[in-house]
LUMKOL-88244 format. One record per residue: residue number from 1; residue in three letters; y, z, x of N, C-alpha, C in turn. Coordinates in steps of 0.1 Angstrom, whole numbers, always signed. Atoms other than C-alpha are relative to their C-alpha. Example, Ala and Ser with C-alpha at 12.3 -4.5 7.8 and 13.67 -1.06 7.14 Angstrom:
LUMKOL-88244
+-----+--------+---------+-------+--------+----------+-------+---------+---------+-------+--------+
: num : residu : n.north :  n.up : n.east : ca.north : ca.up : ca.east : c.north :  c.up : c.east :
+-----+--------+---------+-------+--------+----------+-------+---------+---------+-------+--------+
:   1 :    ALA :     -12 :    +0 :     +9 :      -45 :   +78 :    +123 :     +12 :    +0 :     +9 :
:   2 :    SER :     -11 :    +0 :     -9 :      -11 :   +71 :    +137 :     +11 :    +8 :     -8 :
+-----+--------+---------+-------+--------+----------+-------+---------+---------+-------+--------+
//
This chain:
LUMKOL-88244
+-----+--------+---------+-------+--------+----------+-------+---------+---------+-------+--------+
: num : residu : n.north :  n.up : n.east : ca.north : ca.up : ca.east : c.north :  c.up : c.east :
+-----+--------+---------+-------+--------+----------+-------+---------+---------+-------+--------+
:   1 :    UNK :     -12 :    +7 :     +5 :     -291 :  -148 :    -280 :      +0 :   -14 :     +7 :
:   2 :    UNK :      +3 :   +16 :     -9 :     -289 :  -185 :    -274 :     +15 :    -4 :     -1 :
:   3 :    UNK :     -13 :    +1 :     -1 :     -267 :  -200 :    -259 :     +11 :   -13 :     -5 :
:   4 :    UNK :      -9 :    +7 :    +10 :     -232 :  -214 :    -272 :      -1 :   -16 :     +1 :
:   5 :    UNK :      +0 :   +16 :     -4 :     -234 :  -247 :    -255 :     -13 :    -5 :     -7 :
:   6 :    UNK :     +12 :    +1 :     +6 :     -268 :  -252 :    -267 :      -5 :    -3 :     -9 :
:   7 :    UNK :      -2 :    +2 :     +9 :     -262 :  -245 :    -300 :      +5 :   -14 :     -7 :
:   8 :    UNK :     -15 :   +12 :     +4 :     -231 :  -270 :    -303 :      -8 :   -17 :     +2 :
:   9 :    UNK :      +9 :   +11 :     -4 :     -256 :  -297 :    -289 :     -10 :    -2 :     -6 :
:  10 :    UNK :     +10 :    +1 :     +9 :     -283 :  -291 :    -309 :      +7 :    -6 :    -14 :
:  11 :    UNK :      -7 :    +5 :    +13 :     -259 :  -295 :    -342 :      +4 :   -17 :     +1 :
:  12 :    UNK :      -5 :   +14 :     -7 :     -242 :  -327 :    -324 :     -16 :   -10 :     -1 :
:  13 :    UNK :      +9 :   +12 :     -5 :     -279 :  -344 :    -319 :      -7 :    +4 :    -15 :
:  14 :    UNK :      +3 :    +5 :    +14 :     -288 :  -336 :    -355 :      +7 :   -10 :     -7 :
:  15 :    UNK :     -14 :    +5 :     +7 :     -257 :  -353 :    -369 :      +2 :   -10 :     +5 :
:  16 :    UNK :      -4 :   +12 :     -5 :     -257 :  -379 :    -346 :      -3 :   -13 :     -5 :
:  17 :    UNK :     +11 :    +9 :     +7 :     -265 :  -416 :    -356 :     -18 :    -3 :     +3 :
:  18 :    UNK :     +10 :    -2 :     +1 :     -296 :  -410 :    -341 :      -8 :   +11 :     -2 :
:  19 :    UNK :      +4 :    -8 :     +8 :     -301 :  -379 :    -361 :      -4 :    -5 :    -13 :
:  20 :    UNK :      +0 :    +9 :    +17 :     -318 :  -381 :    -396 :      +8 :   +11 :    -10 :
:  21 :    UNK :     -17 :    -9 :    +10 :     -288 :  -356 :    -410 :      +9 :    -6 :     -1 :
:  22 :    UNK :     -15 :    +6 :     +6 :     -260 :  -367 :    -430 :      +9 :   +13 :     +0 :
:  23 :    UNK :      -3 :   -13 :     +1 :     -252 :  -327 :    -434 :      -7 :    +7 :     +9 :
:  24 :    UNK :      +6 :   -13 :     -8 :     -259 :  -295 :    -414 :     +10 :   +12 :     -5 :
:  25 :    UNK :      -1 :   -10 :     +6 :     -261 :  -259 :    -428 :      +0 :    +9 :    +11 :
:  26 :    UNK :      +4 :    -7 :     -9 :     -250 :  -231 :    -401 :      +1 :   +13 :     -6 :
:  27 :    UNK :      -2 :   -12 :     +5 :     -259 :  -194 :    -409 :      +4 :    +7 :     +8 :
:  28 :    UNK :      -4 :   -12 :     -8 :     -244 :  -163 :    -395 :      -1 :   +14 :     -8 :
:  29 :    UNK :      -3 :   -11 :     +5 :     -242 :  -129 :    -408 :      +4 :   +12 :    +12 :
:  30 :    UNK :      -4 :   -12 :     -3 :     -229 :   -91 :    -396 :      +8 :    -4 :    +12 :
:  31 :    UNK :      -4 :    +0 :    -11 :     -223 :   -93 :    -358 :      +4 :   -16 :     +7 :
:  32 :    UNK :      -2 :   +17 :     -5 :     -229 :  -135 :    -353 :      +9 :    -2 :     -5 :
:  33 :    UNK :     -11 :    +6 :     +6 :     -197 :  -140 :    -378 :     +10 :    -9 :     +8 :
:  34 :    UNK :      -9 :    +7 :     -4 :     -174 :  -148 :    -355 :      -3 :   -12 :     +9 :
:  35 :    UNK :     +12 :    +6 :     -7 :     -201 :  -169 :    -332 :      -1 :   -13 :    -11 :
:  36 :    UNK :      +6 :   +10 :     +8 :     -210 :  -188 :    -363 :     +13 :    -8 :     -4 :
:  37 :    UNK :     -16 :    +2 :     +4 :     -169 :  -193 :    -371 :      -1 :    -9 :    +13 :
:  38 :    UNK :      -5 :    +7 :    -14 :     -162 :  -206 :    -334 :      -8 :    -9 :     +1 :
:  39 :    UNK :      +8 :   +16 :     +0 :     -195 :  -233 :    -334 :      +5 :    -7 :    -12 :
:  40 :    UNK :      -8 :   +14 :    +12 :     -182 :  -246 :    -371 :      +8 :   -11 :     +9 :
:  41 :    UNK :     -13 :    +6 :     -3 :     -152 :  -250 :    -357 :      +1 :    -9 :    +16 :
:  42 :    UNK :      +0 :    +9 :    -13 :     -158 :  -267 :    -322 :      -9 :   -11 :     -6 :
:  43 :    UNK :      +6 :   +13 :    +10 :     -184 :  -291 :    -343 :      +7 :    -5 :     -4 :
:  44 :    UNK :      -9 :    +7 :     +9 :     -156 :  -297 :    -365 :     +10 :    -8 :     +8 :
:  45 :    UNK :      -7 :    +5 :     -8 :     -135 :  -307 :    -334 :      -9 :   -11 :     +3 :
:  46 :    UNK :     +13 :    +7 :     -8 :     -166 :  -329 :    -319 :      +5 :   -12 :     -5 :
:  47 :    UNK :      +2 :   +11 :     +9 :     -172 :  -347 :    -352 :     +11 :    -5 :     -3 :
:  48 :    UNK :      -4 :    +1 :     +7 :     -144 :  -349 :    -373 :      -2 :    -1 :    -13 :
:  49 :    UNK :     +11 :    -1 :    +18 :     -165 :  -339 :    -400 :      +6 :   +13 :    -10 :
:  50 :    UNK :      -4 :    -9 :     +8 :     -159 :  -319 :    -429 :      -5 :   +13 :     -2 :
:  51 :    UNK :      +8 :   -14 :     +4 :     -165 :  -280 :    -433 :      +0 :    +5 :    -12 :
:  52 :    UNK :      -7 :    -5 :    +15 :     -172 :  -265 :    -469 :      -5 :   +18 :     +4 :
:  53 :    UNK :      +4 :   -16 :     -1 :     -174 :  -225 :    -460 :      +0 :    +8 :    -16 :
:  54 :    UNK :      -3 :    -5 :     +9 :     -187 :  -204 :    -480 :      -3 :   +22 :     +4 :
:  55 :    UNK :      +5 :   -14 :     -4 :     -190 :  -161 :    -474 :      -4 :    +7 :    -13 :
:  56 :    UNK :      +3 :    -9 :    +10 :     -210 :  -138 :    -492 :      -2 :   +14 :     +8 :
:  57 :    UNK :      +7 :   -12 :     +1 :     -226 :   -98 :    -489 :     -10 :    +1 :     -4 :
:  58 :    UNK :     +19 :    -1 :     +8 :     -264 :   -95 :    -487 :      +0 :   +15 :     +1 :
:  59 :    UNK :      +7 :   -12 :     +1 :     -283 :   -59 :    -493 :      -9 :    -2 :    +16 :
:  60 :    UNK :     +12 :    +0 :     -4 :     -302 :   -54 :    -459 :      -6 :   +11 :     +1 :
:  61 :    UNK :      +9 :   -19 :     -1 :     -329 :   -20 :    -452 :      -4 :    -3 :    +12 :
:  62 :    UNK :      +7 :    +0 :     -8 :     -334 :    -9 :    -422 :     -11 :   +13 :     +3 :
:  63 :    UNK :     +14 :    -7 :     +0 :     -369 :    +5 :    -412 :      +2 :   +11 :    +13 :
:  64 :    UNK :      -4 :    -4 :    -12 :     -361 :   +35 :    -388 :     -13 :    +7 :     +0 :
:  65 :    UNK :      +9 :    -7 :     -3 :     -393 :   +47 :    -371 :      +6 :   +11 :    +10 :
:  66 :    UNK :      -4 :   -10 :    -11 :     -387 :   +83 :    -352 :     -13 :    -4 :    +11 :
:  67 :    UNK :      +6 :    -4 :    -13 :     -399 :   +87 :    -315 :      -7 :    +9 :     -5 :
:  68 :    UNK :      +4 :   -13 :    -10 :     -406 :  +118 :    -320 :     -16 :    +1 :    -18 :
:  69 :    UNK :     +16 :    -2 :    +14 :     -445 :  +126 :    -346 :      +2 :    +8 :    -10 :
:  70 :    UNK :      +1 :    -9 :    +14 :     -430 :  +154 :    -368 :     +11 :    +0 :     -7 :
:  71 :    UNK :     -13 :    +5 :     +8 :     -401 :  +133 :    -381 :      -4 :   -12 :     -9 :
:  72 :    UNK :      +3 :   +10 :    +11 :     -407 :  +113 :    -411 :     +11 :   -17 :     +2 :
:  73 :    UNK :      -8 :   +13 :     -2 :     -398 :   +74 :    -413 :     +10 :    +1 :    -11 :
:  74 :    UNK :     -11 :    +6 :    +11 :     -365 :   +63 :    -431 :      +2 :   -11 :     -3 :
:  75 :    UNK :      -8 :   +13 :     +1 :     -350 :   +34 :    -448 :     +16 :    +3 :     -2 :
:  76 :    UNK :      -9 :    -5 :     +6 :     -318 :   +31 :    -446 :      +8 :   -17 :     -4 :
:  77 :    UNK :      -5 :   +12 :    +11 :     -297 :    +2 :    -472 :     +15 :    -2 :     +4 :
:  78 :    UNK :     -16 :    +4 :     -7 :     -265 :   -13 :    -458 :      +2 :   -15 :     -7 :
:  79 :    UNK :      -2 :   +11 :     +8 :     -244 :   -45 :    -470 :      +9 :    -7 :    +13 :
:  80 :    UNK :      -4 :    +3 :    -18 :     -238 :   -70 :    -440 :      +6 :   -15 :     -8 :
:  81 :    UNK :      -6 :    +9 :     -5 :     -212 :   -97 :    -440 :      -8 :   -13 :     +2 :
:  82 :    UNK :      +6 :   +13 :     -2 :     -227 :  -136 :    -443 :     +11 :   -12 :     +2 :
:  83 :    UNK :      -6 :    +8 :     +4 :     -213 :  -167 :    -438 :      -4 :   -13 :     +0 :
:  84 :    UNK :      +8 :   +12 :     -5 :     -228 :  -204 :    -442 :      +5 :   -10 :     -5 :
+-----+--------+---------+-------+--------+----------+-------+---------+---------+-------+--------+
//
């Protein structure tokens, strides 16, 4: 996981005037939502730049291998929270 200050600085020296961004796109989904909500929003404090949010629901599968040799593999299909 990287860290929050890091992040916020990295977005800030894209955007800056000596960044070549006029815009920046931040993703999050499932667990990072509120992670990806709190850097908007302290960017949005920095700059005074505009946010356009948008949230959706992707499909994702996860691949579960067993430990154990006489248990067969699963997928299993879940719908995870995005926001960008």
């Amino acid at each position: 996981k990287t860290n929050f200050k890091a992040q916020l600085e990295r977005c800030m020296k894209l955007i800056s005037s000596n960044g070549n961004y006029r815009e920046i796109t931040i993703h999050g989904m499932g667990s990072a939502l509120e992670r990806t909500i709190n850097l908007a929003l302290q960017f949005q404090v920095k700059t005074n730049c505009q946010l356009n949010t948008k949230i959706a629901s992707i499909e994702v599968t996860d691949h579960l291998i067993p430990l154990l040799d006489d248990l067969e593999p699963m997928n299993d299909t879940r719908w995870v929270s995005t926001i960008h």
